[in-house]
C-alpha positions in Angstrom: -305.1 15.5 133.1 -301.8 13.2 134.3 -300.2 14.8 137.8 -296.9 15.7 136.5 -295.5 15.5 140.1 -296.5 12.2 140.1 -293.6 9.6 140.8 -292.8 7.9 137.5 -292.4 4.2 137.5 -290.0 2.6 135.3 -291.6 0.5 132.4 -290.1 -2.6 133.8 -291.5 -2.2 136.9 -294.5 -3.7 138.6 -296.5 -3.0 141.8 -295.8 -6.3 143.1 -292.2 -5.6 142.7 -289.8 -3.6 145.5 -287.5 -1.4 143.8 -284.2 -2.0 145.3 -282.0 1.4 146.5 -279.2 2.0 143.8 -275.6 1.8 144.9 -273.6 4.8 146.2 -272.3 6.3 142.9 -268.7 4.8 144.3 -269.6 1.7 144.6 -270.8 1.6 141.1 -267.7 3.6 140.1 -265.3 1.0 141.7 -267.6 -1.8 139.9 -267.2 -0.4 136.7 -263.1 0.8 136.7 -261.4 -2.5 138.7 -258.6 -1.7 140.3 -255.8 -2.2 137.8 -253.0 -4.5 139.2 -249.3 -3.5 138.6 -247.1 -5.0 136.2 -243.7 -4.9 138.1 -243.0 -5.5 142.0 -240.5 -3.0 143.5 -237.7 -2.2 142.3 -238.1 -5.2 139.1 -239.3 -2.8 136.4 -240.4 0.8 136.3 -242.5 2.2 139.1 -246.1 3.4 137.9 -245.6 6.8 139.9 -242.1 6.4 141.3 -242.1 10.5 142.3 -245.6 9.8 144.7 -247.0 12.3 146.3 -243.4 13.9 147.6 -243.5 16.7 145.4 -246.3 19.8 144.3 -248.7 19.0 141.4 -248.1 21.2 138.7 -249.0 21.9 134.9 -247.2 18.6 133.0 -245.4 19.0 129.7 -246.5 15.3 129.3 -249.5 13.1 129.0 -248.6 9.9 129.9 -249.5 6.9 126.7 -251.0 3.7 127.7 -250.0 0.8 125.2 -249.7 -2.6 124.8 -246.2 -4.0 126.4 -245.1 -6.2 124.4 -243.7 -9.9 125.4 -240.2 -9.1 124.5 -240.7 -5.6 125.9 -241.6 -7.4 129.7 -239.4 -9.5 129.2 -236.2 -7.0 128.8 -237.8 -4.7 131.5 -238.0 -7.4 134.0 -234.2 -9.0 133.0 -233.0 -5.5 132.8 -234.2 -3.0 135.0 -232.6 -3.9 138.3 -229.4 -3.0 136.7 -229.9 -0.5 133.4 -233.2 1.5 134.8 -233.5 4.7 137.3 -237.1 5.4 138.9 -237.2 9.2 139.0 -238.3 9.6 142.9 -236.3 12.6 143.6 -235.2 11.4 146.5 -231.4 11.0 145.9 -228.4 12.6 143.4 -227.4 10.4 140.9 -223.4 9.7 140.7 -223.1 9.9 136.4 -219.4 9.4 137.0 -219.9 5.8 138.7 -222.8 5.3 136.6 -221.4 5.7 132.8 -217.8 5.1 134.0 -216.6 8.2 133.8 -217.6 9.6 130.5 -219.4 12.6 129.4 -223.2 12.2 129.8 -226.6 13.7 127.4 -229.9 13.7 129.1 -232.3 12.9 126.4 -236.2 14.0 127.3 -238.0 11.9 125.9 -237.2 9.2 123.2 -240.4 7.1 122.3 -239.2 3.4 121.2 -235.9 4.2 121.5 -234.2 3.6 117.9 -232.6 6.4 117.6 -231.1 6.9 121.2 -229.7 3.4 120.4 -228.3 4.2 116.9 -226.6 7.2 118.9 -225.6 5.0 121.5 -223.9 2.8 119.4 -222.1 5.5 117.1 -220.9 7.1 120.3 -219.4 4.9 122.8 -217.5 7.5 124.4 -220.3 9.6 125.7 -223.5 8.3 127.7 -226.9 8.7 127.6 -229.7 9.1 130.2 -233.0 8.2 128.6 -235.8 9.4 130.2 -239.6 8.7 129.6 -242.6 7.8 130.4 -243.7 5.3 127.9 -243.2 1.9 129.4 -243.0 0.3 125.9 -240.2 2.7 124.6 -239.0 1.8 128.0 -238.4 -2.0 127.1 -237.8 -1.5 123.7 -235.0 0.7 124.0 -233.6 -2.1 126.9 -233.7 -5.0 124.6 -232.0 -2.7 121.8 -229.3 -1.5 124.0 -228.8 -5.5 125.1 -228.7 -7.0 121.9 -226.0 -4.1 120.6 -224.0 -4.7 123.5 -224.4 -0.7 124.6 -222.9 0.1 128.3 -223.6 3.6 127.8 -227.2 3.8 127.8 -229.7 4.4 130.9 -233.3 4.3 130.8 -235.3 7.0 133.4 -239.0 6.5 134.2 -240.6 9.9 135.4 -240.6 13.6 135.4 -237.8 14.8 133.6 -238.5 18.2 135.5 -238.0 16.3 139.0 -235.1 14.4 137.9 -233.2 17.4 136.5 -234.3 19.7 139.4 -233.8 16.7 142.3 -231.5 14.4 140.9 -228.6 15.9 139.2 -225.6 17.5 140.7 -224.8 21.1 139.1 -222.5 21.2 136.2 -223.2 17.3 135.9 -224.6 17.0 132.1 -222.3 17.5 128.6 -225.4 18.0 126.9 -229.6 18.0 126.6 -231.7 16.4 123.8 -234.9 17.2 123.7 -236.2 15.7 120.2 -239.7 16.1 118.8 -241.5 16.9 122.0 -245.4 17.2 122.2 -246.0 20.4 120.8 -249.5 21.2 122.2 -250.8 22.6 119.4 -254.1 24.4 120.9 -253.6 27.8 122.3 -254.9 26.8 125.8 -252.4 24.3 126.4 -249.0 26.1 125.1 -248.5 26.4 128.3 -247.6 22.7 128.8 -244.9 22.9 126.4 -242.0 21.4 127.5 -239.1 24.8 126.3 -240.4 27.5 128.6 -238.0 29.8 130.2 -238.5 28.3 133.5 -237.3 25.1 132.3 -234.2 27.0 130.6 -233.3 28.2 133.8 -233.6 25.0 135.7 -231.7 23.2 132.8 -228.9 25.9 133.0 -227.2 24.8 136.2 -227.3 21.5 135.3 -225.1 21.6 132.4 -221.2 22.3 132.0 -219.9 25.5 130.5 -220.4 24.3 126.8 -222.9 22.0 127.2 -225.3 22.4 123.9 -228.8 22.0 123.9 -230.8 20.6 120.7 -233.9 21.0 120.4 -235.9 19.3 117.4 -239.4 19.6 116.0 -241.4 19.5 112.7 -244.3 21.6 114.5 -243.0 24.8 113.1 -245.0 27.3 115.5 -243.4 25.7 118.6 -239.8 25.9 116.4 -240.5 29.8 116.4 -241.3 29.6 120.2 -237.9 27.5 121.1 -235.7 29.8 119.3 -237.3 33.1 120.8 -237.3 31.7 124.4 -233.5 30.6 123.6 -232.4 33.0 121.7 -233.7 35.1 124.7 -232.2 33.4 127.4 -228.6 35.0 128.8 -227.1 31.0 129.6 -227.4 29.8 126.0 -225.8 31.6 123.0 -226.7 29.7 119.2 -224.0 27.5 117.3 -225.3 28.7 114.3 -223.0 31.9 113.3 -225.6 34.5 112.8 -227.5 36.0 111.1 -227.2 32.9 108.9 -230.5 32.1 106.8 -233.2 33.7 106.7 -236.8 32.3 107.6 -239.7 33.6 108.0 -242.1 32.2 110.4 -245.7 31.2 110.3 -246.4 34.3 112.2 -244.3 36.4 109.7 -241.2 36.8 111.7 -237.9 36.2 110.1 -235.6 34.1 112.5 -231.8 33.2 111.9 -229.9 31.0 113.5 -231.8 27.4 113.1 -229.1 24.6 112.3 -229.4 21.7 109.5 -230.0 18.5 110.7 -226.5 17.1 112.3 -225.1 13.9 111.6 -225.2 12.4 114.8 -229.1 12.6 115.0 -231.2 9.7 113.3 -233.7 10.8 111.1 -236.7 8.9 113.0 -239.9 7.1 111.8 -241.7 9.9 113.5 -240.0 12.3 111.5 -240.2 10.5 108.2 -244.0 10.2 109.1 -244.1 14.0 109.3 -242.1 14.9 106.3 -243.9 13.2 104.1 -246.6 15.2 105.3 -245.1 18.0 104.1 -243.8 19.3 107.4 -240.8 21.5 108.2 -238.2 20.3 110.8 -236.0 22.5 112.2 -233.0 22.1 114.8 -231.7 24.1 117.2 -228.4 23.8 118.7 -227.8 26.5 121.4 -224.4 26.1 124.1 -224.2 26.8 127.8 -222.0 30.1 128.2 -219.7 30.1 130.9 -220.4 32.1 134.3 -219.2 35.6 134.0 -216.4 35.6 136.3 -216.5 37.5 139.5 -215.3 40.9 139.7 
């Protein structure tokens, strides 16, 4: 009968043969993952965490994408940066007026490759845009569209949009928030990442002039329902839609009113194309900033 607490030898092994202590399990770790080396010195492209450690870890509406940059992506992030790009580090308030020259300025949350902020751009000289993301190839692409359209109201963010909207923007400062297509999260356990939460209605409130409309975008129709109950619910925004308008009723079997055909000033996108010819439903939202009761 074998003695099962019996030290096993490895098949390769041979008696005349030491057996040579394995690595600490960090020093196999730090073998396997090199450290990765980073793209852009300061302050010559976008900042791979430009927010550090100044501020509390929370739950992220966002999962950062690693891609492929693209030659002519670098290149227009390196060219253009210094002067068209903002690291979101929370560490200062950003003068819109000296920035866009005086015109009314959108935040747009997120804008993936950037086509349609620049069609916007372009169809809408009189009103600029801060661009922010995450995605350092929407980053450059959006860069070299802006350059080759001649733009000078376009302005590409890198970071939190939460810590650049709570950190970095004077009150009253925005004439509008775009928040198109954002991840929806579909699984129950991670709704809570989703990006139009009354927290972030609140924060976005101050922010943004008496006016001031919010649109709101998605094909993902159970997070539609959710954006216009937390809106609908909120006492800053009132909808543009006169109500009740049309009726529809909801995956969950709610009948909502108030969502708004798609306005001319927003591009249909690939994305979107992608998802109605999968047979998905995209709905907008436009909902305005109310004006501060006044003081009695």
């Amino acid at each position: 009968m074998s003695n099962q607490n019996a030290p096993q030898t490895p098949a390769t092994a041979t008696p005349d043969t030491p057996r040579l202590p394995e690595p600490p399990r960090s020093a196999r770790t730090s073998a396997a993952k090199p450290e990765r080396t980073r793209m852009f010195a300061d302050g010559t492209g976008p900042a791979a965490d430009p927010a550090g450690s100044h501020f509390e870890r929370r739950i992220r509406s966002f999962q950062p994408r690693r891609s492929r940059v693209t030659t002519g992506q670098e290149e227009a992030l390196r060219r253009l940066w210094p002067t068209w790009g903002i690291d979101v580090d929370g560490q200062r308030v950003l003068d819109l007026d000296a920035m866009f020259g005086g015109r009314p300025v959108v935040l747009e949350i997120g804008f993936g490759m950037g086509e349609a902020t620049a069609r916007m751009a372009a169809e809408d000289p009189g009103t600029g845009i801060l661009a922010v993301d995450v995605h350092t190839p929407g980053q450059g692409n959006l860069l070299g569209l802006a350059d080759r359209l001649g733009l000078d109201n376009v302005r590409v963010a890198n970071g939190d949009a939460i810590i650049l909207l709570r950190e970095m923007l004077a009150p009253e400062a925005l004439a509008g928030l775009r928040v198109y297509f954002p991840d929806p999260w579909p699984k129950t356990r991670h709704h809570k990442r989703r990006l139009i939460q009354p927290d972030f209605l609140s924060l976005a409130a101050p922010r943004l002039a008496p006016g001031a409309v919010l649109h709101c975008a998605t094909d993902w129709e159970p997070y539609a329902e959710q954006m216009h109950d937390v809106l609908s619910a909120h006492p800053a925004f009132e909808n543009t839609v006169e109500l009740p308008g049309p009726a529809v009723e909801g995956t969950d079997g709610v009948v909502r009113h108030g969502y708004a055909p798609r306005p001319a000033f927003r591009p249909r996108t690939r994305f979107e194309g992608q998802g109605l010819d999968k047979g998905h439903v995209v709905h907008d939202l436009l909902f305005r900033k109310v004006a501060e009761p006044a003081a009695s």
